[in-house]
N, C-alpha and C positions, 0 to 999 in steps of 0.2 A: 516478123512480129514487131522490128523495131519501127518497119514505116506506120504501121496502124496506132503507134503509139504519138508517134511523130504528128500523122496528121491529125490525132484528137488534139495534142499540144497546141498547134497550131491553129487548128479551129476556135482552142478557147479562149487563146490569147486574143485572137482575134474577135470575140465574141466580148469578151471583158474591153477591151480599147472602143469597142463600137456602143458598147453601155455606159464606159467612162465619158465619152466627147456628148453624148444625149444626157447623162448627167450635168453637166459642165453646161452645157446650153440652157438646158432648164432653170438650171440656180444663176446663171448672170441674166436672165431673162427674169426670176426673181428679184434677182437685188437691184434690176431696174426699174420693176415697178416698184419694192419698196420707197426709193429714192425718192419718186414721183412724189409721192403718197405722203412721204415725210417732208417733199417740197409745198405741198398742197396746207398741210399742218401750220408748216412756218408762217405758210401767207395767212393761213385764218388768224394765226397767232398776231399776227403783226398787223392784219387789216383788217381784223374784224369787225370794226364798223359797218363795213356794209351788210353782213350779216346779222348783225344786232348784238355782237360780242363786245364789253367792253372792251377798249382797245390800251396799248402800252402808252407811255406817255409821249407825248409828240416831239421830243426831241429827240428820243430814240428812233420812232418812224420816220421820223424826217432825213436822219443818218442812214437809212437801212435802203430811202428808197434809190438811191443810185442803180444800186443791187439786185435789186426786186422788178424792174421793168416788164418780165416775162409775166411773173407771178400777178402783178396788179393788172397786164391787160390780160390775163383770165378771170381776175375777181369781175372785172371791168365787164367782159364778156359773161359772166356767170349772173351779174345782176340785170343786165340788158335782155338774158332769153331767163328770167326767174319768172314771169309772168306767163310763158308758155313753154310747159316742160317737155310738152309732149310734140311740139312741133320742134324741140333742140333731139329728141328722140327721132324722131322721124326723118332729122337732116342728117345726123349721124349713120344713120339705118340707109337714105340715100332714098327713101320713098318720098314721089311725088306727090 
């Protein structure tokens, strides 16, 4: 009686560690895309000129762009394929 007990124990510990680590994945695979997202936010915040947002005042962006090198060549790259959405779709997608 005791091993039948034993191996359901065993089973669901095992069954609970293997939902815990597929949890755990899932949410730091969230909070990286958060990040992104909330990195994506700051640059509109700060560059939004090139979208038509008014923008902060220019001593503040001028201070911020050391920092932002990444963030301004995606702005960079985002207004260069803004004229063709569907061909940034399809190089993404990998279709010829």
């Amino acid at each position: 009686m005791d091993s039948i007990f034993e191996k359901f124990k065993d089973r669901a510990v095992e069954l609970w560690k293997s939902a815990d680590v597929a949890a755990r994945g899932k949410a730091s695979d969230l909070l990286d895309h958060e990040v992104g997202e909330l990195e994506n936010i700051f640059a509109l915040l700060v560059l939004g000129m090139f979208v038509g947002l008014p923008s902060p005042p220019v001593q503040i962006t001028l201070e911020l762009m050391p920092a932002m090198e990444r963030e301004l060549c995606l702005m960079l790259s985002k207004v260069a394929t803004a004229h063709d959405p569907l061909g940034e779709l399809f190089a993404v997608l990998g279709i010829d």
